[in-house]
C-alpha positions as a Markdown table, in Angstrom:
| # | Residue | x | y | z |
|---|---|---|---|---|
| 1 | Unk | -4.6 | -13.0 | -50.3 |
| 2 | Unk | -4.6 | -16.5 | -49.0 |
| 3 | Unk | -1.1 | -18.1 | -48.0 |
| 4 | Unk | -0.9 | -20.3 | -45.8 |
| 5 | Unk | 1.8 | -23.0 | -44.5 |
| 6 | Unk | 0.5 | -25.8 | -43.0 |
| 7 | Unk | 2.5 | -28.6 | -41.0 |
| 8 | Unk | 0.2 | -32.0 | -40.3 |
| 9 | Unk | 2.6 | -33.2 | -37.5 |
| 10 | Unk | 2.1 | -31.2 | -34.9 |
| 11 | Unk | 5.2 | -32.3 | -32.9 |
| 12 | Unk | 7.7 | -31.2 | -36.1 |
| 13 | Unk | 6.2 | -27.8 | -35.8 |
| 14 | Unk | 6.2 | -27.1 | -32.5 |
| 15 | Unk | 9.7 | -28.2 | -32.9 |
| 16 | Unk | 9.8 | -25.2 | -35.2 |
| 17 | Unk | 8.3 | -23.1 | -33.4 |
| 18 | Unk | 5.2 | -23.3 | -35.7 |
| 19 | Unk | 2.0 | -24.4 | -35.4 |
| 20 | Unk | 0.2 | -26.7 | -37.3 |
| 21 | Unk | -1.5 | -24.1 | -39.9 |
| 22 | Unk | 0.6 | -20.8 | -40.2 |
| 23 | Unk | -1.0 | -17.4 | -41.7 |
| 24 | Unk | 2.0 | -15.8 | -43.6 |
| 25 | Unk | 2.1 | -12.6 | -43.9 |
| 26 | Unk | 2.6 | -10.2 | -47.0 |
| 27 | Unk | 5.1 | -7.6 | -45.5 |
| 28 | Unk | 4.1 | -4.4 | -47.7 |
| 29 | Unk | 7.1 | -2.5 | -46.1 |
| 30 | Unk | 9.8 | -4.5 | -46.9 |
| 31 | Unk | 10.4 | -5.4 | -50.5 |
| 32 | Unk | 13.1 | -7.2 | -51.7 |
| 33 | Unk | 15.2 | -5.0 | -53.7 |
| 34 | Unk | 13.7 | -2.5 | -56.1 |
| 35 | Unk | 11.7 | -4.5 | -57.6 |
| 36 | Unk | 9.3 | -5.0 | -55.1 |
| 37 | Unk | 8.5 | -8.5 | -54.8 |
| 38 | Unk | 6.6 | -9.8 | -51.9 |
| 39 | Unk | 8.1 | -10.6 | -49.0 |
| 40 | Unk | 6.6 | -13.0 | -46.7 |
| 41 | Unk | 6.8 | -13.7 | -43.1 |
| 42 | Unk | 6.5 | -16.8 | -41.0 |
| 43 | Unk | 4.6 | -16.3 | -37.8 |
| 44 | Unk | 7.9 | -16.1 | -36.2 |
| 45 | Unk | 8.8 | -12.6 | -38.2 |
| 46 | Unk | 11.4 | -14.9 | -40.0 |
| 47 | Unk | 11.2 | -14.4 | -43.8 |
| 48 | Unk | 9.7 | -17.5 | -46.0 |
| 49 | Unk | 11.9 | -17.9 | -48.9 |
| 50 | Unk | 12.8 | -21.0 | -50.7 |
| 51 | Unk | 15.2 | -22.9 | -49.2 |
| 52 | Unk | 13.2 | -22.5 | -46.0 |
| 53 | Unk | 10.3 | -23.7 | -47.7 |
| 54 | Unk | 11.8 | -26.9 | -49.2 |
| 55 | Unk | 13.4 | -27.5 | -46.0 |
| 56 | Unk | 10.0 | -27.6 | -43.9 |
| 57 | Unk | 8.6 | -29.0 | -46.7 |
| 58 | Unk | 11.2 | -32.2 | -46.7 |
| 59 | Unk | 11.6 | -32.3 | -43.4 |
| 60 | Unk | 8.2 | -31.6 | -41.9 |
| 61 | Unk | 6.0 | -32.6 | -44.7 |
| 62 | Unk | 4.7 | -28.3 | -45.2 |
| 63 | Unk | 2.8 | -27.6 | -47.7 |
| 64 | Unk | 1.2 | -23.9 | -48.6 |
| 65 | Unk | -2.1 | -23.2 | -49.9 |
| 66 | Unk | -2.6 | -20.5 | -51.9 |
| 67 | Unk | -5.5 | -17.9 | -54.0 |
| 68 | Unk | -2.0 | -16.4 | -56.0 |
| 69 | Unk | 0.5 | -18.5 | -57.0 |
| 70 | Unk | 2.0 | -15.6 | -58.8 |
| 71 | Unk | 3.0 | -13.7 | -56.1 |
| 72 | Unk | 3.6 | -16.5 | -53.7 |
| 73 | Unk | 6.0 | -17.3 | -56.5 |
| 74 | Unk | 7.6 | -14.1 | -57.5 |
| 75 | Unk | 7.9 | -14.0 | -53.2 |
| 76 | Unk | 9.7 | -17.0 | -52.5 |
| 77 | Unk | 11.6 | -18.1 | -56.1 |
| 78 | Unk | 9.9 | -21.3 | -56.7 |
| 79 | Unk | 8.4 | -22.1 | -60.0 |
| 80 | Unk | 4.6 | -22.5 | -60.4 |
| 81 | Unk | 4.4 | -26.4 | -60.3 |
| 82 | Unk | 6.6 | -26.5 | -56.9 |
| 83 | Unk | 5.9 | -29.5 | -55.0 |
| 84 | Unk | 4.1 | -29.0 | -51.7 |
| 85 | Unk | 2.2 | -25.9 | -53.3 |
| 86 | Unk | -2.1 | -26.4 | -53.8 |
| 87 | Unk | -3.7 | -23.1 | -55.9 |
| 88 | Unk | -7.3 | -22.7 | -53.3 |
| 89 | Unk | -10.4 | -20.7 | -54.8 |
């Protein structure tokens, strides 16, 4: 699965202790709840989850690109025509 978070100024996310494009990962080991949806980590072991996303997003101009906008989805809580979200091949 591709998912990555990407930052274009790289001053904002160094400020975040990013860098400019972030591989997130899909932690198999920790679901959240029993559902099992995807949890996914910022380089930082931090989790991505909405809020976070819209805040780097409106704040730092992130955007993710994805191959499965399902799970990135079903990971974070955003709906599938999220702003700041581009579906990759």
């Amino acid at each position: 699965m591709i998912l990555r978070l990407i930052i274009d100024d790289a001053e904002k996310a160094r400020e975040r202790g990013l860098e400019t494009v972030n591989e997130l990962h899909n932690n198999e080991s920790f679901c959240a709840g029993s559902a099992g949806y995807p949890v996914f980590q910022l380089p930082d072991e931090k989790m991505l989850d909405c809020q976070t996303f819209r805040e780097l997003r409106d704040e730092c101009g992130a955007r993710i690109e994805t191959d499965n906008i399902s799970k990135l989805c079903l990971g974070i809580g955003i709906p599938r025509d999220e702003p700041g979200v581009t579906v990759i091949d």
